[in-house]
FIRODREN-598669 format. One record per atom (N, C-alpha, C, O): x, y, z. Coordinates in pm, whole numbers, plus 50000, padded with zeros to 5 digits. Example, Ala and Ser with C-alpha at 12.3 -4.5 7.8 and 13.67 -1.06 7.14 Angstrom:
BEGIN
513194943150780
512304955050780
513204967050780
514244966850846
512854977550708
513674989450714
512905000350787
513415011450804
// end
This chain:
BEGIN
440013848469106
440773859069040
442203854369013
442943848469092
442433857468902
444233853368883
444923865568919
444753877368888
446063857169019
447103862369092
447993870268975
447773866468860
449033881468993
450163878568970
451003866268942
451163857769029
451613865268802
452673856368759
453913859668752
454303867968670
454593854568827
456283861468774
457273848268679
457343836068697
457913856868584
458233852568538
459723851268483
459763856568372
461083845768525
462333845568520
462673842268356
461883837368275
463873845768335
464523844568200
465803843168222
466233847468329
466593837768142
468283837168161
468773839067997
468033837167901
469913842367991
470903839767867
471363822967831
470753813367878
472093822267775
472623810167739
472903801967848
473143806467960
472893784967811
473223774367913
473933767667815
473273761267733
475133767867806
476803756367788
477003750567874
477733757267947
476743738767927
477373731468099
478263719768031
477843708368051
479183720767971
480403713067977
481083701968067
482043695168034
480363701568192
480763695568332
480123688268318
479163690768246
480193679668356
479193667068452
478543671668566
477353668468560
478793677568665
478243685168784
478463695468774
479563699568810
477133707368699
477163722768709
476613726968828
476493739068845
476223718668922
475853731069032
476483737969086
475963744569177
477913739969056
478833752169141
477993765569050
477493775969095
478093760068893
477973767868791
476813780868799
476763791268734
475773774568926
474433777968912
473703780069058
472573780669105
474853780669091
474383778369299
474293793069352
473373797269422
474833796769331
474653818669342
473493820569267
472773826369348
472943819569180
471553822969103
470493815969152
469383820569125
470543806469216
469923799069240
468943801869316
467803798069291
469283809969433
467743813469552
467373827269484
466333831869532
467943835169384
467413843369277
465993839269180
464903844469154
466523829969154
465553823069088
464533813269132
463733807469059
464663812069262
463363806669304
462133812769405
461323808969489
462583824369337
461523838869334
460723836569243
459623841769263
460823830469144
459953830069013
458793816869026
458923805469071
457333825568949
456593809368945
456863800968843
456303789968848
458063804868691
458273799068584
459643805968561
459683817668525
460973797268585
461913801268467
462283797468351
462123785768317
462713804468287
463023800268131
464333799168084
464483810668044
465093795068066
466633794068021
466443787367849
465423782067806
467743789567772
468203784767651
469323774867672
470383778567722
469133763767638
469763752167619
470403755267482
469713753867381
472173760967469
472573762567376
473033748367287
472943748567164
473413739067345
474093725667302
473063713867318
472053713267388
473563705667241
473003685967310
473443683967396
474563688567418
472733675567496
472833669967618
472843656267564
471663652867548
473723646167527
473703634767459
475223629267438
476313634567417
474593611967459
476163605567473
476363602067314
477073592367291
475803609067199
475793607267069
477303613067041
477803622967093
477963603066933
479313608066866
479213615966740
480273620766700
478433617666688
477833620266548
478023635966522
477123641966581
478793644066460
478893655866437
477943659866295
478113652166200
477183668866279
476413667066141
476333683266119
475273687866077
477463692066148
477923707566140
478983707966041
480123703266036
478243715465961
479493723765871
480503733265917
481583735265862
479943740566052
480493752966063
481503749966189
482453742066188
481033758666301
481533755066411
480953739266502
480113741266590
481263728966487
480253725066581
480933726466694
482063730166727
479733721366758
479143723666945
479913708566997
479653698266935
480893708267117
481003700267191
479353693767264
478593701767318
479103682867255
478103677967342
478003679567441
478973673367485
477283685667565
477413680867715
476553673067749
475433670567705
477383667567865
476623655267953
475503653968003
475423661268101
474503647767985
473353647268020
473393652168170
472953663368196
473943643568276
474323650268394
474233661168436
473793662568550
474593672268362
474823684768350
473573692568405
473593701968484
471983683868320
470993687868339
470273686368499
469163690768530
471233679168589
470743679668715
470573688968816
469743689468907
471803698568774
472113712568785
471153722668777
470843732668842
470793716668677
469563731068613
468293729868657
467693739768700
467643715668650
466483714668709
466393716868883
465303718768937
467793716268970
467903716069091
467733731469132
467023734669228
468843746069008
468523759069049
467013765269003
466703777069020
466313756868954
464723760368998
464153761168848
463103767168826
464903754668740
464413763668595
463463753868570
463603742368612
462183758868484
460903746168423
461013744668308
460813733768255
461433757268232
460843751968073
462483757668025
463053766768085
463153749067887
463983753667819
463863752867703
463253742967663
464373762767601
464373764767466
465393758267421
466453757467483
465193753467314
466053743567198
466943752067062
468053752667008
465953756167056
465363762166926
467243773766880
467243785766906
468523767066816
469243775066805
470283768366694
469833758966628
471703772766668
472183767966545
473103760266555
473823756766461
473263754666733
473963740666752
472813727266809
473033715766848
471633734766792
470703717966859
470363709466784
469353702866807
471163707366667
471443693966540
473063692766505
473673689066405
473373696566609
475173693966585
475303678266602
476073673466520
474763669866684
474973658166711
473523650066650
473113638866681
473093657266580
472293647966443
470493651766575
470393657566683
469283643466468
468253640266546
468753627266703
468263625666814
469373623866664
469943617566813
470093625666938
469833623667056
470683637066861
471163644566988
469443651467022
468883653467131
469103653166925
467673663866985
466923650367081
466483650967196
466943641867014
465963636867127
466763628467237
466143622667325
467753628167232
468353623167402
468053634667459
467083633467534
468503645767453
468313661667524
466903661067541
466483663067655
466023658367439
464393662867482
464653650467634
464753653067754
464663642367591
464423629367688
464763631967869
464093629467969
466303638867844
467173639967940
465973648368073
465413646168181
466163659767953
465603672368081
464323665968088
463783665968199
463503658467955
461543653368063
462113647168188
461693650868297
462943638868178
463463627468276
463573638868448
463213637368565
464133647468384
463953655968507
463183668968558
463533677368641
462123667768490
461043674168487
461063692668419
460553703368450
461883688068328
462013700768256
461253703768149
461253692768094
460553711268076
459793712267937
460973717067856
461873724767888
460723710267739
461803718967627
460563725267552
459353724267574
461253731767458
460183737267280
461243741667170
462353743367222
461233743067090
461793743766962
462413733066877
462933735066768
462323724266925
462933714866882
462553696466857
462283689766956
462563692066757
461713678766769
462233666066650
463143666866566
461493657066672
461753648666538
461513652266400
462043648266297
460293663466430
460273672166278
459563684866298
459523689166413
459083690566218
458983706566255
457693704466306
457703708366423
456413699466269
455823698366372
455853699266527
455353707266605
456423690866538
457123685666668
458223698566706
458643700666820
458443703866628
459883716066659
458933727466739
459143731966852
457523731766625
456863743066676
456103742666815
455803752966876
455713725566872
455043727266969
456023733767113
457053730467171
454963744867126
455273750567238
455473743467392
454923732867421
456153749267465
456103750767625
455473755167694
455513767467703
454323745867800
452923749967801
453033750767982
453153740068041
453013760468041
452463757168216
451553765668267
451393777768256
450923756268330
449473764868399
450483767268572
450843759768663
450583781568541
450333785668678
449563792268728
449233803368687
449023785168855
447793793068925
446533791968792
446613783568703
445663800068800
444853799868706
445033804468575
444003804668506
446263808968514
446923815568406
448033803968335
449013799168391
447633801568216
448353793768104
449263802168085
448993813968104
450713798068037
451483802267989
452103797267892
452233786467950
452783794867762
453403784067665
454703796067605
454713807467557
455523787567635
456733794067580
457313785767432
457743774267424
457093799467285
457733790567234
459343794167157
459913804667188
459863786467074
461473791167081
461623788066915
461273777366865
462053796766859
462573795266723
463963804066711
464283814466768
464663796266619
466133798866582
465783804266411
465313798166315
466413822766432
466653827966299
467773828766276
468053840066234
468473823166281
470223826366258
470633814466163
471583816966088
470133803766156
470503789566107
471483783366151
471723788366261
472293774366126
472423772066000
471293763465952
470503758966036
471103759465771
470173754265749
469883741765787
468743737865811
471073733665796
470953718265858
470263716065966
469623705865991
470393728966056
469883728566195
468133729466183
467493727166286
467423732766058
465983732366033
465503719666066
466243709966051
464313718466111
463413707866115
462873708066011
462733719165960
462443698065951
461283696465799
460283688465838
460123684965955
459753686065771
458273676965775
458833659965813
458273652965896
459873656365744
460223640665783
462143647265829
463083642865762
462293652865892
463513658065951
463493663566091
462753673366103
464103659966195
464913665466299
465083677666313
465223681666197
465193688066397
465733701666354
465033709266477
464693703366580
464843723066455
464353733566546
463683738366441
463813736666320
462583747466536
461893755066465
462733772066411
463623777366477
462103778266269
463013786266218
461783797666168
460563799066165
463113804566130
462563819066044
463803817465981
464903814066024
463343820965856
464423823865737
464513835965755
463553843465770
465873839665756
466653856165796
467563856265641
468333847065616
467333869265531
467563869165421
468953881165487
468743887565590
469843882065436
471103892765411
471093898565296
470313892565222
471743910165231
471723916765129
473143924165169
473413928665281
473943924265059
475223933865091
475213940664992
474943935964882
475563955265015
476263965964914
477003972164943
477173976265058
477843975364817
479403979364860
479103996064905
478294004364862
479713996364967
480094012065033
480954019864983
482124016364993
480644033264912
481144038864849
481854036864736
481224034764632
483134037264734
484614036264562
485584027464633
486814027164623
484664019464717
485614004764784
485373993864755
484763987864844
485683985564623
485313971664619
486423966564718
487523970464757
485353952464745
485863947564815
485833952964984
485613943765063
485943960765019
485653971865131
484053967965247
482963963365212
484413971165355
483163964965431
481993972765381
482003985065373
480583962565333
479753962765247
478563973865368
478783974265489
477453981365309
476513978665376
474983964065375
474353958265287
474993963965525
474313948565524
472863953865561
472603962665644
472083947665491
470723947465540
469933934665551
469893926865456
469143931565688
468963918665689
467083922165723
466713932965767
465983909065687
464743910865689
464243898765699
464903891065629
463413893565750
462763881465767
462113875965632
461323883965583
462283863665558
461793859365487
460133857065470
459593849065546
459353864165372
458143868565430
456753857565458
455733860565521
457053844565394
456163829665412
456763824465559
455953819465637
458003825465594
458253816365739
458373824865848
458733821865961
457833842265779
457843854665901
456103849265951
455873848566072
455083845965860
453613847365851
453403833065938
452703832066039
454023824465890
453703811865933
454093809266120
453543801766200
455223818666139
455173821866285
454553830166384
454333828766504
454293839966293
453243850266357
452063844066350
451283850166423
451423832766285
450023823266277
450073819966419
449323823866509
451273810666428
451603803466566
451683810066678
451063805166772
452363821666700
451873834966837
450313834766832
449593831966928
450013837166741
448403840766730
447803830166757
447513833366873
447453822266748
446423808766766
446833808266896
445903807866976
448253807966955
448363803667099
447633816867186
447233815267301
447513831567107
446733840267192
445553839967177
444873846067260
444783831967051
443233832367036
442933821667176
442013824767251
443843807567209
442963802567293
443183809967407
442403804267483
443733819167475
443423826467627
445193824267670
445553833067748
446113815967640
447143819867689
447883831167687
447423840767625
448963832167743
450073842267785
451453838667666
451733826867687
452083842467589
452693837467540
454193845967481
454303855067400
455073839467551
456063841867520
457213836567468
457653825467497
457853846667368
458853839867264
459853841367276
460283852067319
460613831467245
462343834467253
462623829467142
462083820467078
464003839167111
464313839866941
465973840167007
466503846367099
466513828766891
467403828666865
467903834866781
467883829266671
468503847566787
469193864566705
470053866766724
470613861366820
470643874966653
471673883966686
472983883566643
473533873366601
473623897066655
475203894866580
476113889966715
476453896866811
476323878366693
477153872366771
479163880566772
480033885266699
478883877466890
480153884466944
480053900366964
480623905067062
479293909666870
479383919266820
478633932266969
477443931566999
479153937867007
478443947567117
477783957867084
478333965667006
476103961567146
475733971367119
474803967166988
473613969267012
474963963566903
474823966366754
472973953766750
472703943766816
472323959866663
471063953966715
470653952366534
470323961166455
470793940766518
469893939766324
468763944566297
468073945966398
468233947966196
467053949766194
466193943466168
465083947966194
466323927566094
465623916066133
465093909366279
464323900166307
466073920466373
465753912566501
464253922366564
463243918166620
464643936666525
463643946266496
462103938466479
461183934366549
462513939566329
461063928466222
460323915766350
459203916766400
461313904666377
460503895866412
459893901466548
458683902266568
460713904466623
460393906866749
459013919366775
458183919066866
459103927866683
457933933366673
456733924366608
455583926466646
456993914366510
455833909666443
455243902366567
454043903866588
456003894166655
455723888066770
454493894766878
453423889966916
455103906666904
454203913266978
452833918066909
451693917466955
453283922966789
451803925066687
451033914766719
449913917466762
451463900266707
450373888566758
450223884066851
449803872766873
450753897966979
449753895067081
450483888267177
449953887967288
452083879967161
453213879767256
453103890667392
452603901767374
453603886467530
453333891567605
455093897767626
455413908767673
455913888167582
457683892667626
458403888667498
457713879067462
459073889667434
460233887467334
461393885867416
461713895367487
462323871467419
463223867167493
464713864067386
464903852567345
465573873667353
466373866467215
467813865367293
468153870067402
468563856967192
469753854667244
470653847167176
469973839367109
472043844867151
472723837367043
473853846367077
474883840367108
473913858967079
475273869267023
475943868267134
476903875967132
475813858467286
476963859667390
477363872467410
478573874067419
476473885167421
476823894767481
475383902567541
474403901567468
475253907967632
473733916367666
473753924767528
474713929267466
472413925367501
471673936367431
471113946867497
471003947467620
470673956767403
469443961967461
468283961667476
467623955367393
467683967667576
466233964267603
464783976167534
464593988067555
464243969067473
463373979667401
461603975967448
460903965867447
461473987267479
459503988867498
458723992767394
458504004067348
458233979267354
457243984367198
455743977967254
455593966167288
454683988567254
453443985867287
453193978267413
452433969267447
454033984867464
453383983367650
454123967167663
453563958967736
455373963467588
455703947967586
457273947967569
457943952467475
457683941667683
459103941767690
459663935767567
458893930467488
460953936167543
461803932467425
463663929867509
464563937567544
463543921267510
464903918267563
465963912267428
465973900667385
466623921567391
467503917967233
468253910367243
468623904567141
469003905967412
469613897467396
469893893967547
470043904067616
469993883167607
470073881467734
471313880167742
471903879467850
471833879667633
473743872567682
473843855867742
473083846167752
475323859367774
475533846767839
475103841568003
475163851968068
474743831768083
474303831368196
475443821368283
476323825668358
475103804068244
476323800468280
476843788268164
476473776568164
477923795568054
478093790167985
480313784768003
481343791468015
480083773467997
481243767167975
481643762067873
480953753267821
482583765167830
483083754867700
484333752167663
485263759867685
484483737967591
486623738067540
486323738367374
487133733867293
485033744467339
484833740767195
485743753067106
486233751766994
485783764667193
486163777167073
487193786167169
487143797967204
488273774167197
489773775567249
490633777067146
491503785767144
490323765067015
491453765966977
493023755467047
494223757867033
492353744867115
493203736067150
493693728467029
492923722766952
495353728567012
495923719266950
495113702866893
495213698266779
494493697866988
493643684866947
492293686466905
491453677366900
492083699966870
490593699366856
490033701066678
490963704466605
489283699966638
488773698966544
489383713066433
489513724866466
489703706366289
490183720166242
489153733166187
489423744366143
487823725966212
487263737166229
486693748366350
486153759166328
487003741766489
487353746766566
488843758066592
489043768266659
489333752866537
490943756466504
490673768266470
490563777766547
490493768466310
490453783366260
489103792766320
489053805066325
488283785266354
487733795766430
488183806566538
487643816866578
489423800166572
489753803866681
490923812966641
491343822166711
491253810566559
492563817066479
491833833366428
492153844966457
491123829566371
489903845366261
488943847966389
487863852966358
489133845266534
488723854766633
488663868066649
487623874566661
490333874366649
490633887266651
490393893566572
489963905066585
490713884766416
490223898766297
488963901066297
488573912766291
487963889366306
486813890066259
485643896566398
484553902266386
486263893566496
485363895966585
486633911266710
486473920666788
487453905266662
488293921066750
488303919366931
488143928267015
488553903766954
488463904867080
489373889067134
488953878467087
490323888767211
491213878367233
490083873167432
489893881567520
489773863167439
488853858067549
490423857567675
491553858167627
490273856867782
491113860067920
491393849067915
490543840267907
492943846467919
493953833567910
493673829768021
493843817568029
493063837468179
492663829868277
491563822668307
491413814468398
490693826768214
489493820268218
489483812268050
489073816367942
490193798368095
490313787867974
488843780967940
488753776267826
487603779668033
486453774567965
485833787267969
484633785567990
486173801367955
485253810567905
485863816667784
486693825767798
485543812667671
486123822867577
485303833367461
485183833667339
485023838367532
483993847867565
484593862867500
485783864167471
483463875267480
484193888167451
484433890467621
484133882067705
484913901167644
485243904667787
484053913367829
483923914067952
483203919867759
482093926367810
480773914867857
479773918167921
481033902867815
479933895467800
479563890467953
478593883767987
480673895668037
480823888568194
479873900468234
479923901468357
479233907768193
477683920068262
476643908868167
476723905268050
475833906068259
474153896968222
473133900468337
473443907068437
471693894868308
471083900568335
470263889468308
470283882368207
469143888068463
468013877668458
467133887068417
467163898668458
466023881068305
465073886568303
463953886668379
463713874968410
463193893768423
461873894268497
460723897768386
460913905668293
459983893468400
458573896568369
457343893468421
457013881568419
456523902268470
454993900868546
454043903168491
453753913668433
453183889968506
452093896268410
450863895268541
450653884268593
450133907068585
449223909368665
448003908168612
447703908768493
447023905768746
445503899468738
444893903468616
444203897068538
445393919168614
444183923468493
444743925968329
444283933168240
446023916068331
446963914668221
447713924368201
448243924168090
448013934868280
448813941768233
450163934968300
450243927668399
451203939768210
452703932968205
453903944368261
453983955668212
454693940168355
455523945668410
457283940768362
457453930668293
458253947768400
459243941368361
460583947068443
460563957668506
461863937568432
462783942468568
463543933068501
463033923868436
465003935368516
466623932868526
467303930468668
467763939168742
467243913568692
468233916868807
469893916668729
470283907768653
470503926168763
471913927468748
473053916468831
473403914968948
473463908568675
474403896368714
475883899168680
476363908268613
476473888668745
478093892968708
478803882668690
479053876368793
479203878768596
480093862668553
481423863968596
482323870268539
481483856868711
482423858668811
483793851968755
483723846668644
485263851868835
486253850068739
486233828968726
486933822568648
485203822768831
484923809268805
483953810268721
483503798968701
483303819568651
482593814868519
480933816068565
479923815268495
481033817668666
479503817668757
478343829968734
478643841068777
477413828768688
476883838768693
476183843568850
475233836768888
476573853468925
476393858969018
474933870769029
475043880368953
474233870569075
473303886469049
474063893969191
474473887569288
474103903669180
474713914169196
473903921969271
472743920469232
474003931069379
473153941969442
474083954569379
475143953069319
473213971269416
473053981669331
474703984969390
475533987869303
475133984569526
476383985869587
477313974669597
478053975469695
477463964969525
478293958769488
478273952669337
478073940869311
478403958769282
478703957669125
477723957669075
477903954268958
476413960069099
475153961369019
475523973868959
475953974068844
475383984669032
475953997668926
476613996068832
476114002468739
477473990968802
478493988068681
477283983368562
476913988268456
476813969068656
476013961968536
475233969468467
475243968468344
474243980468545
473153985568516
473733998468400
473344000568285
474604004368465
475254015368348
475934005268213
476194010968108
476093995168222
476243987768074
475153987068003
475113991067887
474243982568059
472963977368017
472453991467982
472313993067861
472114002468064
471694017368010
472714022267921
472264031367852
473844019767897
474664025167810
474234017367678
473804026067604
474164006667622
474213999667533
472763998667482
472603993667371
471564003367560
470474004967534
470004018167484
468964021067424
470994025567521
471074039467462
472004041567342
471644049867259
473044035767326
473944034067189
473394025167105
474144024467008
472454017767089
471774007667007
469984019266941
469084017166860
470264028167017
468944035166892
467904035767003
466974042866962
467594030467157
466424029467176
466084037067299
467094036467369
465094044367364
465034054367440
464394044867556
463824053067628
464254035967596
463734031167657
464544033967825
465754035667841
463384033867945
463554043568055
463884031868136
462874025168155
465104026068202
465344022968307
465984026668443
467174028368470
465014027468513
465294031168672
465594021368755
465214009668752
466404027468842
466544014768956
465304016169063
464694026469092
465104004069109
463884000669187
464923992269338
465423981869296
465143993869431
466043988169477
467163981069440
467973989469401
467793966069428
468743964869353
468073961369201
468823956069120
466803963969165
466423956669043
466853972468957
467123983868991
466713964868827
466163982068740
464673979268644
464463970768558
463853989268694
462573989368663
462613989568474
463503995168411
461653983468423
461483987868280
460543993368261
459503987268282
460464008368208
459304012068178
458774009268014
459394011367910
457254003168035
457023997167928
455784009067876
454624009667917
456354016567791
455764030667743
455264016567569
455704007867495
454094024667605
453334021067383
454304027467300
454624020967200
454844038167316
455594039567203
456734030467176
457324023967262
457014030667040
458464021866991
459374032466937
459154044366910
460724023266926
461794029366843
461494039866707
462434044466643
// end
């Protein structure tokens, strides 16, 4: 008979250091509660010099870094996002290389999209599991192609219209999955549920920086996901918690936030790149939030320090359970989990607040220090 599987999740991984285990040492006997964790590898892990970003690019971190991660208990990591071709196909495959070297699985990401879509596969106990990871946000460089480097994708289309007798004036935006690379991923959920696995996705989404606020492309995929039979939807990119939504008895986590992310990329240091620069400059207007002059490798919104490990169980007779331990990104940058009497309350009323200001009725209770998800069939 197959046991119970539990199953851990995290937000973003930036390790900037050479030695993150301070970064990751409080989460750590948290997470080795789990028979599989899952984390997002936001950056390259590669001694590559090669910048190949139009936009913001991503400081590289040190391969090193990854000793950290495989030591606080994590197995499989996702690639799949819109800095894991900042440092060219070099960087994707030193990073694939790094973490096999230390017994980590990646997915989303490869020498070409082939290679991008193959999933993250572990048998625990008598139950398969394959985790796989696609990036809808782009940028396009960051695609894998048939003879190209890249992550696996969904084309995410935008549409703006002006609002009211305001040209020029903030537009209304509507965003929807492009409908050939929406089908061609929902193929891929599906085939991995025709052979008998468990399968769960993580999507790189979301309005970055932005609180509360949930697209409706993130809506689209994340439901098409579960339509084919996905057991969890895992998304993340916007560096802030989302909310959590129950569609057909199947968790939906909109955004895990940040977990333990470091960086000197989006400071705004005098020596740094001038497109780093003005990023850092069109912070406040564009995003409405100045990061804590005391915390110089977090520059971060200030709500983004409430996160949240994901849980998910999938029991003998497949039915799927789900739970939030409540974390706290401490003023060293650490992500901490938290009990219900020492700052878990806080976390948990963010997380119920923002799950309730984002549109979605979904019922979380506390279960000792966890908060229970109730995973009701109905949707939004």
């Amino acid at each position: 008979m197959t046991a119970t599987t539990t199953l851990m999740a995290t937000g973003d991984l930036v390790l900037e250091r050479a030695d993150a285990t301070s970064l990751l040492a409080a989460a750590a006997p948290v997470l080795a509660g789990a028979d599989l964790v899952i984390g997002h590898l936001e950056v390259p892990h590669t001694e590559a010099t090669a910048s190949m970003s139009t936009d913001v690019p991503a400081l590289p971190a040190p391969p090193s870094a990854l000793d950290a991660v495989a030591g606080a208990g994590f197995h499989v990591l996702t690639l799949a996002g819109n800095h894991v071709y900042d440092s060219g196909g070099q960087g994707i495959e030193d990073t694939r290389r790094h973490c096999r070297d230390r017994g980590l699985a990646t997915t989303g990401a490869g020498r070409d999209l082939e290679e991008a879509w193959e999933p993250a596969v572990a048998d625990v106990g008598n139950r398969r599991v394959v985790v796989l990871s696609v990036n809808c946000v782009g940028p396009r460089e960051s695609w894998a192609g048939s003879a190209k480097a890249g992550c696996a994708w969904i084309e995410v289309v935008t549409h703006y219209e002006p609002r009211g007798a305001n040209p020029g004036g903030p537009p209304r935006t509507y965003t929807f999955a492009e409908p050939r690379s929406l089908a061609a991923f929902t193929e891929r959920v599906a085939g991995q549920v025709r052979e008998g696995t468990a399968v769960v996705v993580s999507l790189h989404q979301g309005l970055v920086h932005q609180p509360v606020e949930i697209a409706a492309y993130q809506y689209e995929i994340a439901h098409a996901a579960i339509d084919a039979g996905a057991v969890a939807v895992l998304a993340h990119h916007a560096h802030l918690l989302k909310g959590i939504e129950s569609y057909r008895g199947r968790p939906i986590f909109h955004g895990l936030g940040n977990f333990a992310t470091v960086t000197r990329a989006l400071g705004g240091a005098p020596d740094d790149s001038p497109e780093r620069r003005a990023w850092a400059r069109e912070r406040l207007r564009v995003f409405g939030f100045q990061p804590d002059p005391a915390m110089p490798e977090y520059p971060f919104h200030p709500e983004s320090r409430n996160t949240v490990i994901a849980v998910i169980t999938l029991g003998p007779d497949g039915a799927v359970g789900a739970e939030a331990i409540p974390c706290w990104i401490d003023d060293e940058a650490r992500p901490v989990p938290v009990v219900r009497a020492d700052g878990g309350q806080q976390v948990g009323d963010y997380l119920t607040r923002i799950t309730r200001e984002a549109g979605l009725d979904t019922v979380l209770d506390w279960s000792g220090d966890r908060l229970s998800i109730h995973l009701e069939e109905t949707s939004r």
